[in-house]
C-alpha positions in Angstrom: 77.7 100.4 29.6 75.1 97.8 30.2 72.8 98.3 33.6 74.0 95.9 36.3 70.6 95.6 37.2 68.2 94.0 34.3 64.8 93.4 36.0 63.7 91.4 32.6 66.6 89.1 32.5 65.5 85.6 33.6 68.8 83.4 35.6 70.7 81.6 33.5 69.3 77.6 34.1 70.9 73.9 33.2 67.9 71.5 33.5 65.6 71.2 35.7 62.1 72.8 36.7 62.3 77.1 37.6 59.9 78.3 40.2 58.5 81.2 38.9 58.3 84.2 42.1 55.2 83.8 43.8 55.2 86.5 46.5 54.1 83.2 48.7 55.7 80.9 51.4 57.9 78.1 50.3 54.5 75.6 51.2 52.7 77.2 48.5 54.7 75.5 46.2 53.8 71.7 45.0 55.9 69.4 47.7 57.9 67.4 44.6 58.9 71.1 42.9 60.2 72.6 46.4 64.0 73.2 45.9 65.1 69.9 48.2 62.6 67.9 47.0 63.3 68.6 43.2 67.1 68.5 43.9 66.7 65.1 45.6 64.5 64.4 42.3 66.4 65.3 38.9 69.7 65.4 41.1 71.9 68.7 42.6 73.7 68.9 39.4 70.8 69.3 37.2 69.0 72.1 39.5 68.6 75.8 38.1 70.8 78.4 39.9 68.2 79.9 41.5 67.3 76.5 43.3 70.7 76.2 44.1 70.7 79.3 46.0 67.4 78.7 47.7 69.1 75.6 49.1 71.9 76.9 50.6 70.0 80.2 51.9 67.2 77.9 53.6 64.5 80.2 54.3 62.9 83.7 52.9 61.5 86.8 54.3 57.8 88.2 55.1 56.0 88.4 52.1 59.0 86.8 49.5 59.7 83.1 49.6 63.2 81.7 49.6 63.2 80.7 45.9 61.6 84.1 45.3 64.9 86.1 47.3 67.1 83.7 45.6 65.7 84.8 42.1 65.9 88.8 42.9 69.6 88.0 43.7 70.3 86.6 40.6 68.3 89.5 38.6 69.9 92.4 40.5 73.6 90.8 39.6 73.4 88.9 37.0 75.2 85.6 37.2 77.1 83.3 40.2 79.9 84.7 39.6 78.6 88.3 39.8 77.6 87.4 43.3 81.3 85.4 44.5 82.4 89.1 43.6 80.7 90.9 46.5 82.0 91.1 49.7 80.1 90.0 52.8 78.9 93.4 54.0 77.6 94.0 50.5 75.4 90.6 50.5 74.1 91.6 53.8 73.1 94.6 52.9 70.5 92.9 50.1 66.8 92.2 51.0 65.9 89.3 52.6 69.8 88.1 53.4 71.6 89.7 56.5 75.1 89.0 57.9 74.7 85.2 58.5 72.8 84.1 55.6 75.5 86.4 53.6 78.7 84.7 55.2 77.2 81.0 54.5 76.4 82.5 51.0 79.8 83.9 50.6 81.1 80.7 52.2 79.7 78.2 49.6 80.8 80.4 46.6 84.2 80.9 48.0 84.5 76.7 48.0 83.4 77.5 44.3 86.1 79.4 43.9 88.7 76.9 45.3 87.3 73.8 43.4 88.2 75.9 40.2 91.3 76.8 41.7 92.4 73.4 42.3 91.9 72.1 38.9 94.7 74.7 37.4 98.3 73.3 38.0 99.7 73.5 41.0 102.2 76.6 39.6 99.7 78.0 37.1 102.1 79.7 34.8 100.9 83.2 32.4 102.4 83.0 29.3 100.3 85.3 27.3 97.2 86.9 26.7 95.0 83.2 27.2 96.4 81.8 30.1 95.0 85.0 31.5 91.0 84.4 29.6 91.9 80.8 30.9 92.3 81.6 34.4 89.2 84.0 34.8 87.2 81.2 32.8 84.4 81.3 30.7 81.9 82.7 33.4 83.3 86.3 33.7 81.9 86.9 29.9 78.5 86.9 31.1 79.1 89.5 33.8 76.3 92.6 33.5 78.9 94.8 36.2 82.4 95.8 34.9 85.1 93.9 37.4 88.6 94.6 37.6 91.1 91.9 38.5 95.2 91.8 39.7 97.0 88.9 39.0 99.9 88.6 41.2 103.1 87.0 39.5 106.4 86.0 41.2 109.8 86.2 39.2 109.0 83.5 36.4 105.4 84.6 35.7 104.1 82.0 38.4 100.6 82.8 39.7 101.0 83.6 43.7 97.4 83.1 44.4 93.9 83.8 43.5 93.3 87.0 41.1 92.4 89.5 43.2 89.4 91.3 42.5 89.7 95.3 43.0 86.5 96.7 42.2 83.1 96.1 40.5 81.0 98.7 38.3 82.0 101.6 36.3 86.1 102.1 35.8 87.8 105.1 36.6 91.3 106.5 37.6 89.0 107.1 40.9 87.5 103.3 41.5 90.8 101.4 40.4 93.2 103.8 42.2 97.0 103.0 42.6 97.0 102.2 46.2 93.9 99.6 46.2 95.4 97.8 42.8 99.3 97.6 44.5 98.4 97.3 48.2 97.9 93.2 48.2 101.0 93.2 45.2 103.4 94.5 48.3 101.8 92.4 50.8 102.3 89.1 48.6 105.5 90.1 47.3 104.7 90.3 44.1 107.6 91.3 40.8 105.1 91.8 38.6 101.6 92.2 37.8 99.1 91.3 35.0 96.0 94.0 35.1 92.1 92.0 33.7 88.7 93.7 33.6 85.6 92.5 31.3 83.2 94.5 29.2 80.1 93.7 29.5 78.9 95.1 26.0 81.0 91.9 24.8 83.5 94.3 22.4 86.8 94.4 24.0 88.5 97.3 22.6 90.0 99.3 25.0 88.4 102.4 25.6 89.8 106.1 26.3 89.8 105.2 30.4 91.1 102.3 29.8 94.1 103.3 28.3 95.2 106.6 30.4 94.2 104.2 33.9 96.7 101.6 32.1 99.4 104.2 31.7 98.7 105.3 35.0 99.1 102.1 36.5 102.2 101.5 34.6 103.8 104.5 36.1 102.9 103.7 39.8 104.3 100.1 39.4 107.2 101.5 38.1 107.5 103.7 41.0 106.7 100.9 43.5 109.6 98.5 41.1 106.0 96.0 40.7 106.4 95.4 37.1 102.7 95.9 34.9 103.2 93.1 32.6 99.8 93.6 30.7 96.1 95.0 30.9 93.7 91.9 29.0 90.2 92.9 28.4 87.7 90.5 28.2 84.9 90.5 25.7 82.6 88.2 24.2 82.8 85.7 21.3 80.8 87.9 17.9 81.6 84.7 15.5 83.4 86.6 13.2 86.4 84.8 14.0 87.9 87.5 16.2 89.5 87.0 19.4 87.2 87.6 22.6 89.9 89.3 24.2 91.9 92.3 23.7 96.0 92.7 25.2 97.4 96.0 25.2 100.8 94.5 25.3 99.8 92.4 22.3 98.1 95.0 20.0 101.6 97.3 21.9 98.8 100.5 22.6 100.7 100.6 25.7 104.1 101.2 26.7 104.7 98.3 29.6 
C-alpha cells in the first residue's frame, strides 16, 4: 500500500503562481504573490490549492508561514479531499492548526462537500456499479490513504444522505468493524447498504481482506435485516480499456 505521507509529492495545482516553503513570515513574500493579493490577481478560481488553504487559514505559526503550513497539509494527506476526510480533532491535532483554525477548515470543506451534493438529483438513485464511482467522483482516485465509505439506501435504492465515511488508512476486519459500518445504517433507517473503499495503488482487484471483511459484513447486515447490496472498489484509469472500478456483485466473488 502506498505511504499516506509522501514528503516529495508537490500539491496538485490549476493555474496560478505556487509559493515555494520559505520557513519565513508571510511579509517575506513579494506583496503581488501573497495568497490575497495573487487571488485578487489571476482570480480565486485559478489559485493553487495550497493558496486556497492559506486563505482560508489566515495566519501561520513561529518559524512556518501560512502558505508554508498550508503546503505540509497537503504533503502529509495528499489531496482536498484527503483532508474533508478528517475529523475536527484530527486537524487540530496537525502543526500549526488547532481547534479553531481546524473547525473553520473543516467548515469550508464541508460547504465543499454540499455544493457537490447539490448538483446530484434531488433523489440520487444507485443503479449499479457507476452511479456509485459517480457519486464519490473523480477526486477519491487520487487519495494516498485507503477510505472506506457506507452508502445508505432506502427501499428503492434512493440515496438517504451523504456517503458516510467509516475509516481512513489500512483495512481490516479490526478498522471497518460491524458496529462502526451499521451504527449510522440503524440510526437513518436504512434497508440496504452499498459498501466503497479506493485503492490507492490504482488496481482495483479485490484483495484477500477485502473479500473475507465483505463476507463479514454481509453476514452482520443479514443479522441486523440491513441488506449489503454491493462492495465497489475504486481504482484508477491504466488506459488499457479496463474499467477503474471493480463490483463484487458484478464480477459475483461475493455472495450478497
Amino acid at each position: 500500500m502506498a505511504d499516506p505521507i509522501r514528503a516529495t509529492e508537490e500539491p496538485r495545482v490549476r493555474v496560478g503562481y505556487v509559493i515555494k516553503p520559505s520557513g519565513g513570515r508571510i511579509r517575506d513574500i513579494p506583496e503581488r504573490l501573497r495568497p490575497r493579493e495573487e487571488a485578487d490577481r489571476v482570480g480565486v478560481e485559478n489559485v493553487s490549492d495550497d493558496l486556497l488553504l492559506a486563505i482560508v487559514l489566515r495566519s501561520g505559526i513561529r518559524g512556518a508561514n501560512v502558505v508554508d503550513v498550508a503546503r505540509s497539509l497537503l504533503r502529509k494527506h495528499g489531496s482536498l479531499t484527503a483532508l474533508a476526510a478528517c475529523s475536527v480533532a484530527e486537524l487540530a491535532s496537525e502543526s500549526g492548526l488547532g481547534r479553531v483554525k481546524a473547525q473553520v477548515l473543516k467548515c469550508a470543506l464541508e460547504i465543499g462537500r454540499r455544493l457537490n451534493e447539490e448538483g446530484l438529483p434531488r433523489k440520487f438513485k444507485i443503479t449499479c456499479p457507476a452511479d456509485v464511482v459517480r457519486l464519490l467522483g473523480a477526486g477519491c482516485r487520487s487519495l494516498e490513504a485507503e477510505l472506506f465509505w457506507v452508502l445508505h439506501l432506502d427501499t428503492k435504492n434512493g440515496l438517504k444522505g451523504s456517503p458516510f465515511n467509516v475509516t481512513r488508512g489500512i483495512l481490516d476486519a479490526s478498522l471497518v468493524h460491524p458496529r462502526e459500518v451499521f451504527r449510522e445504517a440503524v440510526r437513518c433507517g436504512a434497508a440496504a447498504v452499498i459498501l466503497a473503499h479506493n485503492h490507492p495503488s490504482g488496481d482495483p482487484a479485490p484483495s484477500t481482506e477485502d473479500m473475507r471483511m465483505t463476507r463479514q459484513l454481509i453476514e452482520a447486515g443479514g443479522v441486523m435485516d440491513i441488506k449489503v447490496l454491493d462492495h465497489v472498489i475504486l481504482g484508477k484509469s491504466d488506459g488499457s480499456g479496463q474499467k477503474p472500478f471493480f463490483s463484487m456483485r458484478e464480477e459475483g466473488v461475493a455472495k450478497f
